[in-house]
N, C-alpha and C positions, 0 to 999 in steps of 0.2 A: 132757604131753598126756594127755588124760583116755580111758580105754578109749572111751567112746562114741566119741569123738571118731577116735580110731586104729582104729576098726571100718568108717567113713566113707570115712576117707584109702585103707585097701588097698579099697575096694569101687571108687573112680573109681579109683584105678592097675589094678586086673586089668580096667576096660574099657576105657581106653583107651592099653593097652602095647600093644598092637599097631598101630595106626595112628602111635604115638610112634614109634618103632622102623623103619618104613618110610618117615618123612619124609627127607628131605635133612637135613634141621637135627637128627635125632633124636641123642639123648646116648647116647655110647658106654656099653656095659657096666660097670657097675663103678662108675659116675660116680655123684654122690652130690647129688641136686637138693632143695632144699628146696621144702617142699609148695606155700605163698606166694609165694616164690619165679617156679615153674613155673605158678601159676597166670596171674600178672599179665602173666608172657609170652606167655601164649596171648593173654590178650584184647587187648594192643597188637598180636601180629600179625594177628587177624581184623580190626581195625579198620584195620590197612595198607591189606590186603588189597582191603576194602569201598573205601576213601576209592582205592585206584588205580585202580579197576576204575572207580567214577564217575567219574574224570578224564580216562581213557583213553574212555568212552564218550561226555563229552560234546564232549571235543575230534572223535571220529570223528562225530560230529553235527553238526558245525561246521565240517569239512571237505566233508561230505557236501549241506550245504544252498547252500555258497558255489559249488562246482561241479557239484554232479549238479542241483540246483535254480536255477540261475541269479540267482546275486546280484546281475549287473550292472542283470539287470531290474527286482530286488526295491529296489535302491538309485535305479531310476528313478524308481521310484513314491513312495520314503519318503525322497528329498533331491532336493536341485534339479539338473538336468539335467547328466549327467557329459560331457566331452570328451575322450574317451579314446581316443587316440594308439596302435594297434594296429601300429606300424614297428616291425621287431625294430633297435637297436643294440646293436652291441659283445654281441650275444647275451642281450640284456635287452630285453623288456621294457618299456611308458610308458603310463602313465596320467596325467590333470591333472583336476582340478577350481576352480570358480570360485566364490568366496565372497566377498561383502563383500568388494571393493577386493583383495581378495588371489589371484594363481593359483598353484596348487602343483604341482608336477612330481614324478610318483614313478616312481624306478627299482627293476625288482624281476625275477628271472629269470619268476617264478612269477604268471601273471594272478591267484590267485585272493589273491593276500599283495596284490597293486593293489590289486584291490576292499576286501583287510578294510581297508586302511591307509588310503585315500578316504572310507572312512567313520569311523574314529579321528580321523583329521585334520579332517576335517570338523566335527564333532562338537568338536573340543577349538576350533578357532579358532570356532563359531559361538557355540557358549555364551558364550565368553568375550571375545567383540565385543557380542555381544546383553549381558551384563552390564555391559563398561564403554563400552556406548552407540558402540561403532565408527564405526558409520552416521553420527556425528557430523562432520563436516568439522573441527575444531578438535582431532580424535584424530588421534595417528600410528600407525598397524599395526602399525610395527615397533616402537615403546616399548610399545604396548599389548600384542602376544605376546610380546617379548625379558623385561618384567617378568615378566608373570604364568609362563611357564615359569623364568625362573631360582625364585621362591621358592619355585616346586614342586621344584625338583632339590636346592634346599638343605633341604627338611623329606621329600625323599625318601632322601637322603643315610646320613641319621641312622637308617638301619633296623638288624635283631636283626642281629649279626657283625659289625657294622662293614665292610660288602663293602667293599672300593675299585670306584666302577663307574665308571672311568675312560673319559672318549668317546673313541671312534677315530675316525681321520681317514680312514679308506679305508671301502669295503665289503666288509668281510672277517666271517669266525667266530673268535673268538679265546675261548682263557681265561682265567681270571683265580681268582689261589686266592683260596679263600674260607676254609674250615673244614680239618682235617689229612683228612678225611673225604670230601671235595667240593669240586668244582669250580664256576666259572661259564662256560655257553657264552652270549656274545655277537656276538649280530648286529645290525651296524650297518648301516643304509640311508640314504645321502644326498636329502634332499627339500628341491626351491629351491623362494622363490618371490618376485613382485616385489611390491613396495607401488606401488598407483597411485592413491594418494589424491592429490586435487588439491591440498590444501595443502603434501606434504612433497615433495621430493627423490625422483626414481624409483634406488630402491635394490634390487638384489638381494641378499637375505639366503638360507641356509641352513639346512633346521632338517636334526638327527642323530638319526634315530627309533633304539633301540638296545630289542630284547627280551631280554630276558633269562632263561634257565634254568638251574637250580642242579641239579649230576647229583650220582651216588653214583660216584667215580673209579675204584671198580673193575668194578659194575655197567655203569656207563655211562647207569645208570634213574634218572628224577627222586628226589633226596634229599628224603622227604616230609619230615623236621622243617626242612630249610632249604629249601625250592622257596617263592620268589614266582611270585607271578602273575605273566601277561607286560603287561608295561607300556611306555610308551613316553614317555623322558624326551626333553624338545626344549631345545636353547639356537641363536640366531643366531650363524651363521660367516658372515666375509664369501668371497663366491665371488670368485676370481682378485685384484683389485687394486682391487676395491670396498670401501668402509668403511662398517662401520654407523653412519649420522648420531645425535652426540649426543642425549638428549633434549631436544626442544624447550621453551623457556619458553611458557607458556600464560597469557596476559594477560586477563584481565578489563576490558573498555571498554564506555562506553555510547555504544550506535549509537542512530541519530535513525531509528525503523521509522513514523512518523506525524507530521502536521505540520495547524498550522491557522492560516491568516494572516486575522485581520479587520483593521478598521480601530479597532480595541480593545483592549491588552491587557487588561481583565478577561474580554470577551468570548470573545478566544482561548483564554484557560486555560482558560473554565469548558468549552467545547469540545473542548479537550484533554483535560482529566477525563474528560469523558463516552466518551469514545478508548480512557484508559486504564479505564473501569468497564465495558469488554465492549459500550461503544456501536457501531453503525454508523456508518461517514462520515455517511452522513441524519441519522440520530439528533444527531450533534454539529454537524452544519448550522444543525439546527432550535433547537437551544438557541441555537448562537451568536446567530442571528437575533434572536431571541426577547430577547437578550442585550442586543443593535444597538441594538431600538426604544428602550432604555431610556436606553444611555449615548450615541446618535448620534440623539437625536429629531426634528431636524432631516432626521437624511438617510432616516430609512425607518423604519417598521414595519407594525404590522398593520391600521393603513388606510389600506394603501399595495399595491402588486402586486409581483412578480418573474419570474423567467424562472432556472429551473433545469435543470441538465446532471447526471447519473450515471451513470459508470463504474464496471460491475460485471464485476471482473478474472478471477474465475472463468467467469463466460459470455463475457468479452470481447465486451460486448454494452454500447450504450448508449442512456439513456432520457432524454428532454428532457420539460419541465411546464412550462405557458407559465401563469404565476396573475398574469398582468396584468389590471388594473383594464379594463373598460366602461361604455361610454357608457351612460347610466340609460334607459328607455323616454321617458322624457320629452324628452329630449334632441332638440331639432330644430335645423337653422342658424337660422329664423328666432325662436329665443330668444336669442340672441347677437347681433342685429346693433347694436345700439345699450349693452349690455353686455361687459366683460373679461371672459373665460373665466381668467383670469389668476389672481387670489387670491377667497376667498368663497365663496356658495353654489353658484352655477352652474359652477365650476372643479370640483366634486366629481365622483369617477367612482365605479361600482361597486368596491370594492376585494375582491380575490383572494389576497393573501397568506396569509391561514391556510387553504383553500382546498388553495393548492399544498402548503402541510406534511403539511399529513392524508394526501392522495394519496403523498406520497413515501413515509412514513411507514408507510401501508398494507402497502407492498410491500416493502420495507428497513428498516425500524426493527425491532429485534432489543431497547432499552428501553423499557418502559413509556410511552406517548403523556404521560400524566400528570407523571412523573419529570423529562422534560425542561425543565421549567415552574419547578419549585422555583424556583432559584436564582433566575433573573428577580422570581418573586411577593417574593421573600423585598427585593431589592434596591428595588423601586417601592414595596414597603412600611413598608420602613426608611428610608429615603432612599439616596440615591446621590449621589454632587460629579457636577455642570456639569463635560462633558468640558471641554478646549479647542478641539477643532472644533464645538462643540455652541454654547460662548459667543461664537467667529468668526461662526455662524452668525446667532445674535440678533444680532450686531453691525451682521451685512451689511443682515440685515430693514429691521431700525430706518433707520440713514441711508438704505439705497435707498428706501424707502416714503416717510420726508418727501421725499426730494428730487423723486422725480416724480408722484407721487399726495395730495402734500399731506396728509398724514395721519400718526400714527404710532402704533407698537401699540398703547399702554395707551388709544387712544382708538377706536381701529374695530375691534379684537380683545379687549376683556377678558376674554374667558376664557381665552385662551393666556395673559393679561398674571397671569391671579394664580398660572400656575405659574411663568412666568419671571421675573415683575418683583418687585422689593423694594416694599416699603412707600411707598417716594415715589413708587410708577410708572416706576421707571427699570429695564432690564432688570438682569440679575444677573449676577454676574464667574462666569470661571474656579472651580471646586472648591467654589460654594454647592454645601448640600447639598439636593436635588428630590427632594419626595415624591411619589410620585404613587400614593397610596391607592386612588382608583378605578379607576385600571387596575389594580391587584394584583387588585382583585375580578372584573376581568374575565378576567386570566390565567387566574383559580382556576377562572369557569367553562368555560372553553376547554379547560382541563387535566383538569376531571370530565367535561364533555358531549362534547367533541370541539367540531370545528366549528359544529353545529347551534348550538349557544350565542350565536355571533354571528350568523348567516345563518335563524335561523327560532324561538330560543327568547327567552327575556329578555334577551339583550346585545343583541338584533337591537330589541327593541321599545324598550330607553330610545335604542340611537343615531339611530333614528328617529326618535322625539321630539323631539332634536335637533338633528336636521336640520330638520327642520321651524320650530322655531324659529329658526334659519338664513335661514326660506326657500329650500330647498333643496328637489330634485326629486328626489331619492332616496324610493321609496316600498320598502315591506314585500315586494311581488313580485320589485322587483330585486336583492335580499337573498335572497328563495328559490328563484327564479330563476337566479344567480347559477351557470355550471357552465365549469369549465376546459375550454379550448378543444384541440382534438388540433392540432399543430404542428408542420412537417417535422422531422426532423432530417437535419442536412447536413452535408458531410464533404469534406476539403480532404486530396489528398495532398502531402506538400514531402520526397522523394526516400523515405525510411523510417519517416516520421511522419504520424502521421494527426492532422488537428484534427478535432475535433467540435465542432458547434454547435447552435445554434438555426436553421431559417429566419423567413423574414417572421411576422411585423411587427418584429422584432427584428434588431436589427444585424450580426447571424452572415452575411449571405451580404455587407457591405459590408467588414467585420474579413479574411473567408477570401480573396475575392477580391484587395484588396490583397495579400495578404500572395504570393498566386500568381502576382499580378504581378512582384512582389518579387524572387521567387527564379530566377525566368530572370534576373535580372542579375549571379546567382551574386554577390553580397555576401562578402567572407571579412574578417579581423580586420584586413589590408592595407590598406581602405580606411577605415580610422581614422589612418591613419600619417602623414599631414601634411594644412595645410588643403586641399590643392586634391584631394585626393582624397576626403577626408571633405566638401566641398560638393559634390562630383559626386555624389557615395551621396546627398548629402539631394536637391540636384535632382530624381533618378529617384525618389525615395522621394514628394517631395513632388507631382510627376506623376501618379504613381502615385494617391494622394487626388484629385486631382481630375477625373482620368476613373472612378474607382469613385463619385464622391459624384451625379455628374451621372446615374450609375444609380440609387443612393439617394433620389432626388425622385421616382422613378414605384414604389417602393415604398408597400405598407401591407396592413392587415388581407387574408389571401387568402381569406377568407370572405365580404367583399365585392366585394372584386376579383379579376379573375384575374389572377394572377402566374407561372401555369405557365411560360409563355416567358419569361418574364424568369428566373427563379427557374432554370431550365434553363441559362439563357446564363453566370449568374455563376457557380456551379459548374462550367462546364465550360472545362477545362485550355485548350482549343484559343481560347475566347474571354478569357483573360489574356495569351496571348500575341498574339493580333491588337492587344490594349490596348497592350499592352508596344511594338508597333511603331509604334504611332502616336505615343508620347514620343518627345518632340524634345530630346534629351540633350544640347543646346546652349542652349536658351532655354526659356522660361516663355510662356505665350498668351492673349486676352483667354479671357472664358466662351466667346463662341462655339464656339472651337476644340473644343470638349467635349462642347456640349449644344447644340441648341436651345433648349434650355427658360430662361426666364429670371428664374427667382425659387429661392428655399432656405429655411430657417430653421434660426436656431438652436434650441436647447432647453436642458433645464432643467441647474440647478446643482447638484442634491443628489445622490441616488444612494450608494449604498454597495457593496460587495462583499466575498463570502469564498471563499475557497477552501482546498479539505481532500482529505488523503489519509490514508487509515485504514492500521493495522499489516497487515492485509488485502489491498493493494493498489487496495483501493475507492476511488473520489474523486469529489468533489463540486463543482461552481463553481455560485456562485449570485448574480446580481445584481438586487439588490431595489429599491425608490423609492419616496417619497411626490413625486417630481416635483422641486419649488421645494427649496428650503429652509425648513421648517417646514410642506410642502405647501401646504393653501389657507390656513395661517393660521389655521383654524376646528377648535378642541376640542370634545370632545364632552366636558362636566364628567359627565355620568351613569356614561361606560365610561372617560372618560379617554384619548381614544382622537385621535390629529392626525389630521385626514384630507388625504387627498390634492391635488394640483391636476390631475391627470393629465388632464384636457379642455384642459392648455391645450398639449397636445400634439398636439391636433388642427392641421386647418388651416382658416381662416375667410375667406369671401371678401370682397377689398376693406378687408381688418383686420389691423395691426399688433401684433401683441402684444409692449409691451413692447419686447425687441429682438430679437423673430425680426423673418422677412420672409416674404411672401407663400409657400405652397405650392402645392401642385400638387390638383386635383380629387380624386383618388386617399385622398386621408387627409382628406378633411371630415370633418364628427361626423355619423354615422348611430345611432341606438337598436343596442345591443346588440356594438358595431364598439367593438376594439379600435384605441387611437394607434398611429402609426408611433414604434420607439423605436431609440433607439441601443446601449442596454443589449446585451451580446455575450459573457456566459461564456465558456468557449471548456476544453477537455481535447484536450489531444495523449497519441497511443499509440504508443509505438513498435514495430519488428515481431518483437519480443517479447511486445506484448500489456501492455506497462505503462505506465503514466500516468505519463510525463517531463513534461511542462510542465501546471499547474492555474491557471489565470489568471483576471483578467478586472477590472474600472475602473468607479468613477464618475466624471462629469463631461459627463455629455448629449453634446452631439454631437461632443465631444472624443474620447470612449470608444474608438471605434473608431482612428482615427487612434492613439492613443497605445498600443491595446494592441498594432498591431501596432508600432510601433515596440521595442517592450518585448520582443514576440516572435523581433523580426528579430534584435535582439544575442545574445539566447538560441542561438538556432539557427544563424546563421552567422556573428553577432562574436566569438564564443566567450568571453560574457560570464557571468560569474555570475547569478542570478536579484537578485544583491542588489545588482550595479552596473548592471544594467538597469534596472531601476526607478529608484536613484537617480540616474541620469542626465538632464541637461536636455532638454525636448523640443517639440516644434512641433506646431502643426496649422494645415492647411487643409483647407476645405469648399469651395469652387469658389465659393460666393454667403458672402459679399463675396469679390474676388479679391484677398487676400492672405496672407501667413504669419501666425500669430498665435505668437509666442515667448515660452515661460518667461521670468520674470524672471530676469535673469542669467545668459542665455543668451551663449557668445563673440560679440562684438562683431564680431571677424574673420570668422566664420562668414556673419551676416548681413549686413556690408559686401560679403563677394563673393557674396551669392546675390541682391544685387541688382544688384550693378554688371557681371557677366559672366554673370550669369541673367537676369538685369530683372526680377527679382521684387520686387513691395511687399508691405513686413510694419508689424507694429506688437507693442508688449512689453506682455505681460502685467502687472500689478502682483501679480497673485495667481496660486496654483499652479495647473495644468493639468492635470485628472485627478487619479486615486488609484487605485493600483494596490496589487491583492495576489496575493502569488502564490507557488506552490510548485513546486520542480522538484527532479529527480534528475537525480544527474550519471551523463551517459553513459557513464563509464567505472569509476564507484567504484561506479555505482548508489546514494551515497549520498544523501539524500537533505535539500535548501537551501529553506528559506523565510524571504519577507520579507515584511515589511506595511509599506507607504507612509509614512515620516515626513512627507510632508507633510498627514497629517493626524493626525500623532501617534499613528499604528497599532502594532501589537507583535506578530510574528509567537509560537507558544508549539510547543514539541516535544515530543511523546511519545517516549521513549529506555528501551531497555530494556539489561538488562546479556549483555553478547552475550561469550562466551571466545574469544580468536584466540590462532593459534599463533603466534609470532616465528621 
């Protein structure tokens, strides 16, 4: 050591030998300390010293805030509401709190060790539910805590000394060596609690909070180089003779959350698409529609009307759009007395269809108005194949027109004849493929203008044109003119299901009241079980039709008529059950028994229908028409556009159309007056607020009769949506008096409903109705759609991938 240096060293030893010498720890006389030594012991003990003092000060701050400051309040405000059990047992102690599916039970002598550990606990099961999505139904509680704390006690484990921190099974203080130097005191605290998630097993598990302090064995004071923090390590114990359930397998399936039944499979899908691209039910409505005109030309499009239902599942609230076709201004009876309102110019109505899409559209389209267009422009401008109900349809045109009007298409229709008929003038099979260019153009302007396109801009001025070369009475005013009509909507209860419909002019109060009939006769699967029970069900069932239909002839437009009292009666519960007793469940009766009234008609063959339920819960029924098949007959080559026959759904006096028969005053053709139709949507809710049944039928004045047949197995045969539909089925109208039977209807069936009913029928040669429809099943809630094979329909499913537990 260098003199400077040795002149340093004795200047700090003469000041501070005295304080050295007075300490507890000071070295005896004589002793012999080296300078570096002494020095580096001094600064580790002030740093003790410093680091005990802040430990002990903020522990005494941390006792001080939890009870002289009220933690339980402070914990009211910064977690969710505690339920804490102030009963002393066995001299402890009880706190619980409620989180996510889990309660916790904490015993503890000391209220304020409750509150700190209610908030640990809290805190460790919240984080770590909120990380691995707990709130999930397809998690289990206890795999999802029992994991994540064991791989914390195995990476807790592995800390400096290698402790053994062995869990104890009581609540006791215990030690455990650690170092030759220190100790560990452990306390352990038992904490249950239950899983009551609805997927697993109700289990009570255990968790073992255990803090831990490392002391100095002979001080008895925390050992600073070996002191952890207090921690608290958790694993599941089963309590008494409970077991903690394996880990569940967690399976990946795809559930059906959305569904779209046309009478179309390309139509479905492309509807379905629109589902899965963030569409509304509307939205996919309107496409499919849009879809319809092109591959079902025949049975509807946009010069053509509908009648629309929306269930919107969040408001549990429903909205009806009545975009049926009117009479033109010109329209008077005596332009018909001496002409068929039946095919041609004077059969045309104002047409509503696009109309009703914009309005829906307005309110519920959540895609671009434009977007839902694509695919249709893209199809009538590429070509598209001749459905098979599209080519049945030319088939039926053709032979019925020569046979009673003398005439046949390629010679009183050429402009329908050059998109349907081949080169030689003969109509076109099955899967030709049909351009239809000029409608693409008019999609396009429908899809940039909106509606105005047709009803007041250039598609409105060539279809007028048109017409007029037609000869037709459609002018430019009734085109801008042209405004949707407001239309009850009405509502059937049948014990926990609510239908929704449409009322008049639409077939909703003829469809609900049957069906109200109906269900006082409590129908159940039993009366399917042998014949004589299954022809008593059809008896009443067929009853049933012909005390609702003899209502249906004083039906129409209620903006010309009043219909309040009537409209009042069939809605009301107490007036199906007077109906219901006047059936004679032994025998069948002429008309009078019914009605006074002594005339009916039938109506038209075309008709189409969809129905949609979104991932949403939203759903849609919608049934559209051009009338006839193929409407009037009459193309418009400018827009490309079939228009309607919907005038010949009026009623004319002292005039036959075809094969209706005389009506009732009530639905003559007045300027502006909507037809009586049969068209009948229909959404059932159950009292849950969800759309279990989405239905509804073409087939004119079939519609009603079959949809509720369709309805009744649903709901009380305990049928599927897809053996409801494919089931054989019947209808009567009261004018003519008899059954009209699906082809291939049981033979035994109609043997006894004439010979022990005295009912007269006759057989169809062609199908009855088309039905689409979607439902959820009332106990899976999953959810089953079909689309009608008899007209080669294809229901399409939106399915997402959904994780269940096994």
């Amino acid at each position: 050591m260098s003199d400077i240096e040795n002149e340093v060293f004795e200047k700090e030893n003469a000041t501070n030998k005295s304080s050295l010498l007075s300490s507890p720890n000071a070295v005896p006389n004589g002793s012999q300390i080296p300078r570096k030594q002494k020095k580096k012991w001094s600064k580790k003990r002030s740093i003790i010293i410093l680091i005990t003092l802040i430990v002990m000060t903020v522990w005494l701050l941390a006792i001080g805030i939890g009870v002289g400051f009220g933690l339980p309040e402070l914990l009211e405000q910064k977690t969710k509401p505690l339920d804490q059990n102030e009963t002393v047992r066995s001299g402890a102690r009880n706190g619980n709190v409620n989180t996510g599916g889990l309660t916790i039970n904490i015993s503890h002598e000391n209220q304020s060790e409750i509150n700190r550990e209610i908030v640990s606990v809290r805190d460790r099961i919240e984080n770590t539910t909120e990380l691995l999505k707990f709130q999930s139904t397809t998690l289990d509680p206890v795999d999802v805590e029992r994991t994540r704390l064991e791989k914390e006690l195995e990476r807790k484990l592995k800390r400096k000394n290698d402790v053994d921190r062995t869990y104890l099974e009581d609540t006791t203080e215990a030690g455990l060596n650690t170092t030759a130097e220190s100790r560990a005191q452990v306390t352990t605290k038992a904490v249950s609690y239950t899983s009551t998630d609805p997927t697993s097993v109700k289990v009570t598990t255990q968790l073992r909070l255990n803090e831990t302090k490392i002391v100095d064995k002979v001080t008895d004071q925390p050992a600073l180089e070996d002191i952890y923090e207090p921690e608290i390590n958790s694993t599941t114990v089963p309590i008494v003779d409970a077991n903690i359930p394996p880990k569940r397998k967690k399976n990946v399936r795809l559930v059906t959350v959305g569904a779209v039944a046309a009478d179309h499979a390309t139509c479905s899908d492309i509807g379905r698409d629109i589902l899965d691209g963030g569409g509304s039910a509307v939205d996919a409505a309107i496409a499919t529609l849009l879809c319809n005109g092109i591959m079902q030309p025949h049975s509807m499009g946009i010069g053509g009307g509908c009648f629309m239902v929306i269930y919107d599942q969040h408001r549990q609230a429903v909205d009806v759009i009545n975009g049926r076709e009117i009479a033109p201004e010109a329209a008077a009876l005596d332009k018909y007395t001496n002409k068929s309102p039946l095919f041609g110019p004077l059969s045309i109505a104002v047409p509503g269809e696009v109309k009703a899409y914009w309005a829906a559209h307005q309110k519920y389209g959540k895609i671009p108005w434009k977007d839902l267009f694509a695919p249709s422009i893209k199809m009538a401008r590429d070509g598209a194949p001749l459905s098979a109900s599209a080519a049945r349809g030319l088939r039926f045109i053709r032979n019925r027109l020569a046979k009673n009007l003398n005439t046949t298409l390629n010679q009183s229709y050429p402009e329908l004849c050059e998109i349907y008929c081949d080169e030689n003038g003969d109509i076109l099979k099955e899967n030709s493929t049909i351009y239809r260019r000029a409608f693409a153009e008019t999609l396009q302007g429908l899809a940039d203008e909106g509606p105005d396109y047709l009803y007041s801009g250039e598609g409105a001025r060539k279809l007028i044109k048109d017409i007029k070369k037609f000869n037709g009475i459609i002018t430019m005013d009734d085109l801008k003119n042209y405004k949707l009509k407001d239309t009850r909507a009405i509502s059937y209860q049948y014990g926990n299901i609510t239908m929704h419909t449409l009322g008049a002019p639409s077939g909703g109060p003829v469809m609900g009241l049957i069906l109200k009939i109906m269900e006082g006769f409590n129908f159940t699967a039993d009366d399917l079980s042998s014949l004589d029970k299954k022809t008593a069900m059809f008896h009443k069932m067929i009853e049933s039709f012909k005390f609702v239909y003899a209502d249906r002839l004083k039906l129409a437009d209620p903006l010309f008529v009043n219909l309040e009292d009537l409209m009042n009666k069939m809605v009301s519960p107490e007036y199906a059950d007077f109906l219901r007793q006047q059936i004679d469940t032994s025998s069948t009766h002429n008309t009078t028994y019914y009605t006074n009234l002594t005339s009916g008609n039938w109506d038209s063959y075309g008709t189409t229908h969809i129905s949609i339920i979104g991932p949403d819960g939203d759903a849609v029924a919608v049934t559209s028409t051009i009338n006839y098949y193929f409407g009037s007959l009459l193309y418009s080559p400018s827009t490309g556009i079939i228009l309607n026959n919907e005038m010949a759904d009026f009623s004319f006096p002292d005039k036959t159309v075809l094969d209706q028969l005389k009506s009732q005053t009530s639905n003559y053709v007045a300027p502006g007056k909507t037809p009586l139709s049969s068209m009948c949507p229909a959404i059932f809710v159950d009292n849950n607020g969800e759309a279990v049944l989405v239905m509804g039928s073409s087939g004119g004045a079939r519609i009603t009769t079959v949809n509720s047949q369709v309805a009744a197995r649903i709901l009380w045969l305990d049928q599927s949506v897809k053996e409801a539909i494919q089931t054989l089925r019947f209808h009567h109208q009261l004018f003519p008096n008899h059954i009209i039977f699906e082809e291939k209807f049981p033979k035994d069936v109609m043997n006894l409903l004439h010979t022990q009913y005295g009912h007269k029928y006759t057989e169809r040669t062609t199908y009855m109705a088309v039905v689409q429809g979607i439902a959820r099943d009332l106990t899976t809630r999953e959810i089953q759609a079909f689309s009608d094979e008899r007209k080669h329909g294809k229901a399409s499913f939106l399915q997402r991938n959904v994780t269940v537990v096994n």
